[in-house]
C-alpha positions in Angstrom: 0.0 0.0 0.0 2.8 2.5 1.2 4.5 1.5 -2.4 1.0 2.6 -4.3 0.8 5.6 -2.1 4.5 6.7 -2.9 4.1 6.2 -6.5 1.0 8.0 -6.9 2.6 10.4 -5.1 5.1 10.7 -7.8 2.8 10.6 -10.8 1.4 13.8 -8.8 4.4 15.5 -8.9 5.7 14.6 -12.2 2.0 16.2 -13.4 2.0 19.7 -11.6 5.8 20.2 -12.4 4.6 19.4 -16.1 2.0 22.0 -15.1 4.3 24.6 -14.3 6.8 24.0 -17.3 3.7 24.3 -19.6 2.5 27.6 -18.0 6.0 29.5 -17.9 5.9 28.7 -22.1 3.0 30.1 -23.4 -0.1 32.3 -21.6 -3.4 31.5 -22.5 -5.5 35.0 -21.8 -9.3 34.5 -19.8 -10.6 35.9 -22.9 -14.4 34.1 -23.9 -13.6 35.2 -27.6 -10.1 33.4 -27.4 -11.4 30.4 -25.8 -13.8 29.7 -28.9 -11.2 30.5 -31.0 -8.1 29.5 -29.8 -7.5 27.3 -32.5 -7.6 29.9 -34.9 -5.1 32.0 -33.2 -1.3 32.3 -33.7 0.8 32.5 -30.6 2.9 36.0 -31.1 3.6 37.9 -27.1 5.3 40.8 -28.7 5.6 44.7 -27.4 3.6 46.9 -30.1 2.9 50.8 -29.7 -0.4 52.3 -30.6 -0.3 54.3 -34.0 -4.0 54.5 -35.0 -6.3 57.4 -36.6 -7.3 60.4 -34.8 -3.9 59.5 -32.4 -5.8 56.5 -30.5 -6.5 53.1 -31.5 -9.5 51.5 -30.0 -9.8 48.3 -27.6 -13.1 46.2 -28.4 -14.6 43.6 -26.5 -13.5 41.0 -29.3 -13.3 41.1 -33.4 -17.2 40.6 -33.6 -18.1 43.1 -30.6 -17.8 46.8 -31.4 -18.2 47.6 -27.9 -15.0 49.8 -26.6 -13.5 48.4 -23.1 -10.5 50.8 -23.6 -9.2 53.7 -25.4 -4.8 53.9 -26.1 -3.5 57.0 -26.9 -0.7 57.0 -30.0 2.4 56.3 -28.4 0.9 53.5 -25.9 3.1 50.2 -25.8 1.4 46.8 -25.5 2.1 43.6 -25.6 0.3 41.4 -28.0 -0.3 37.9 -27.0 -2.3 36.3 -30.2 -3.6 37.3 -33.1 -6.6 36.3 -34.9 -7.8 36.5 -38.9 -11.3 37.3 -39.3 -13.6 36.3 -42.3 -12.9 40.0 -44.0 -8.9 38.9 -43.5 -8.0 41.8 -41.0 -5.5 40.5 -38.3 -7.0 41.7 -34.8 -4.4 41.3 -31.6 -5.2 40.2 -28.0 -3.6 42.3 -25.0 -4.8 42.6 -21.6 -7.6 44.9 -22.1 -9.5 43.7 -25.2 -8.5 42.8 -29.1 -7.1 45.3 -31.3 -6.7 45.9 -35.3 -3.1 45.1 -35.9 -2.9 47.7 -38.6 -2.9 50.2 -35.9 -0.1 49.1 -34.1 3.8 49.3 -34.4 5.9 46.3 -33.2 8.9 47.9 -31.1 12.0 46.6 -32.3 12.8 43.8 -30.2 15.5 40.3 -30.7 13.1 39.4 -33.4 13.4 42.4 -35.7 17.1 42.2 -35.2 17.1 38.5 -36.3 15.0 39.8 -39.1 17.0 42.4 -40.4 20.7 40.8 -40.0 19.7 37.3 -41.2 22.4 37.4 -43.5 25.1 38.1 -40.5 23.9 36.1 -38.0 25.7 32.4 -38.2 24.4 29.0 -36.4 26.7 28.2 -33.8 26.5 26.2 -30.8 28.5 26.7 -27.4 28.7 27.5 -23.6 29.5 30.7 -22.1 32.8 30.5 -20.6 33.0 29.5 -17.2 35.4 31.6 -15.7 32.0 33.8 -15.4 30.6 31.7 -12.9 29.3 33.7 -10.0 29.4 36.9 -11.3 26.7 39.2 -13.0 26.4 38.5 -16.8 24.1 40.9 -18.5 21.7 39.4 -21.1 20.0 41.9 -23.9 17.1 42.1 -26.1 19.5 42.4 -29.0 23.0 43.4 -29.5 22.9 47.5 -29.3 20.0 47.7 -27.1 19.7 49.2 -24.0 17.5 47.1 -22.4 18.6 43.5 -20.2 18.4 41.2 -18.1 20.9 40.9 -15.4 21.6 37.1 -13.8 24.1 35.4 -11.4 25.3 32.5 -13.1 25.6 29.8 -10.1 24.2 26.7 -11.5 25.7 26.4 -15.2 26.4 28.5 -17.7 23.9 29.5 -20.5 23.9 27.9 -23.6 23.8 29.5 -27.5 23.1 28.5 -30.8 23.7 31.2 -33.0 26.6 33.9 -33.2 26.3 37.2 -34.3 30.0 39.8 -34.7 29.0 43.8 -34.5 30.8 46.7 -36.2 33.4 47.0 -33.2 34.6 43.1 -34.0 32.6 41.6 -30.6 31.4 38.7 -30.3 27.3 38.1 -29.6 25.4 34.5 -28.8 22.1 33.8 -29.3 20.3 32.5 -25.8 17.4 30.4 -26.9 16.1 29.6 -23.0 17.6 30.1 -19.4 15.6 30.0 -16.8 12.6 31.7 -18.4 14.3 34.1 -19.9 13.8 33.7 -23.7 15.7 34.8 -27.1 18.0 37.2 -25.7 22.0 37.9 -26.4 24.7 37.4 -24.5 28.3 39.6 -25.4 30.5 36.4 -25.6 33.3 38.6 -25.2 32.5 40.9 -22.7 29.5 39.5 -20.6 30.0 40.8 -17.0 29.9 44.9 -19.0 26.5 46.8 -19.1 25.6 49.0 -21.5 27.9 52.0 -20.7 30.9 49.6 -20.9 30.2 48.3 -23.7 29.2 51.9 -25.3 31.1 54.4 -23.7 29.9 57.0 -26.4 26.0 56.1 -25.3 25.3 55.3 -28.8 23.5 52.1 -29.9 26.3 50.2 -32.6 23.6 47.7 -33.8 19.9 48.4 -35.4 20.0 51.8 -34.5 18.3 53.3 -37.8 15.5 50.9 -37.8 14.7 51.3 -33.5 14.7 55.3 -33.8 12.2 54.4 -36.8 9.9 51.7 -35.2 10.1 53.9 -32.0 8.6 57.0 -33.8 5.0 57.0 -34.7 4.8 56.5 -38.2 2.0 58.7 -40.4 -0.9 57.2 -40.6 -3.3 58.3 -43.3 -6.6 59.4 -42.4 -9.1 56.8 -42.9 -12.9 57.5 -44.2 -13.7 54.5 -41.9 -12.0 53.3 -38.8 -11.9 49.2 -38.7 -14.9 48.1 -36.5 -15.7 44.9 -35.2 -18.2 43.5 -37.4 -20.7 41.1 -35.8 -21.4 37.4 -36.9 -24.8 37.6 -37.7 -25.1 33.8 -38.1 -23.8 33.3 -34.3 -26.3 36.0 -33.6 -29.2 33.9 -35.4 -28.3 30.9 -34.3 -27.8 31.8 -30.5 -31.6 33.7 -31.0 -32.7 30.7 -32.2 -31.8 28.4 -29.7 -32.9 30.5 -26.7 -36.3 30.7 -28.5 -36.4 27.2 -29.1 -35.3 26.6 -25.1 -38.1 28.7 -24.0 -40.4 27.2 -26.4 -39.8 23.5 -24.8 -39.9 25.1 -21.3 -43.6 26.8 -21.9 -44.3 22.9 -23.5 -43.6 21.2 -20.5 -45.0 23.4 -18.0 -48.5 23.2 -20.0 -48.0 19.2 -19.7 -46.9 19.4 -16.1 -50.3 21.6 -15.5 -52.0 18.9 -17.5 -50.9 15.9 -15.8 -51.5 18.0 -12.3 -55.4 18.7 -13.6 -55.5 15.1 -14.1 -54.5 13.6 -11.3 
């Protein structure tokens, strides 16, 4: 019995840590809309600023509600989660507050847009941070130039790449696919333990710098004669009228029978 007890105990275990792996990969948002549609969604969880008509880009309720649950001025950054195609093919995003038209918003140049744009001098190459950097504080970036990381204490083992990148000033950059939950970030293979103002003593960004002063500015957007709305799906619309009719249809059928049967006995 004890052995049963111990191995359930284990099964247990094995399940909620499986649990826990699974939830620190991707989030599933509370969102009804989502839910029903999850299936039709592609997985994205990227930072995009607002950059819609009229400076403000409108939060609805989902892609076939045209009811507003928030308003984001021009300028406003948010992170995108999913996004969905409706039947009219116009790409609507999921954030916290609602779904958005993706046409109105600007992705902020991240370790993806890098990738992107310097495909061509990014090589795949696998290998281990050196360990003489064990213990110490090893700064991890969005992207080589930026100015924003992620600073960890190496104890355990070193972190692991599996693509090399070599800027302007000849230094050497690895790609960090996972550690510890932190995803697709870069590592200066040559000097990991300096922060920004180390490594860029003039304060200027060596790496992507045209294209982040770009995606960082809010591009003109022409004035539209119509804003993209919601549009409803009338056929879920029928269809949900005509099963609550046909629900209280049966109930007002069985409550004359129940009367019935009552007169009767």
């Amino acid at each position: 019995m004890k052995k049963w007890k111990c191995f359930l105990s284990i099964i247990v275990c094995w399940m909620f840590c499986g649990f826990l792996v699974n939830a620190d990969i991707i989030y599933e948002p509370p969102d009804y809309f989502y839910e029903t549609h999850s299936s039709k969604c592609e997985y994205l969880n990227r930072a995009f600023t607002a950059n819609g008509p009229d400076d403000v880009v409108y939060i609805y309720k989902s892609p076939e509600s045209p009811q507003i649950m928030e308003t984001l001025k021009n300028g406003t950054i948010v992170r995108i989660y999913y996004t969905y195609q409706d039947s009219s093919a116009i790409s609507w995003g999921i954030c916290d507050d609602g779904w958005v038209p993706m046409e109105y918003m600007e992705v902020v140049y991240d370790s993806i847009s890098f990738a992107e744009e310097y495909a061509a001098d990014i090589a795949n190459q696998e290998g281990v941070l050196d360990e003489q950097y064990m213990g110490q504080t090893v700064y991890l970036w969005t992207y080589p130039g930026a100015s924003s990381c992620t600073e960890i204490l190496a104890e355990d083992h070193m972190p692991q790449y599996n693509k090399k990148y070599i800027d302007i000033e000849g230094r050497s950059w690895g790609n960090i696919g996972y550690y510890y939950g932190i995803r697709n970030r870069w590592v200066c293979l040559d000097f990991p333990t300096q922060d920004f103002d180390a490594l860029f003593p003039d304060g200027a960004l060596q790496v992507g710098n045209t294209i982040k002063e770009e995606s960082m500015q809010s591009a003109e957007t022409e004035q539209e004669s119509k804003r993209i709305v919601p549009k409803p799906n009338h056929g879920m619309v029928i269809l949900t009228t005509v099963i609550v009719l046909a629900v209280i249809l049966v109930t007002m059928i069985l409550l004359v029978l129940m009367k019935q049967s009552r007169k009767k006995l």
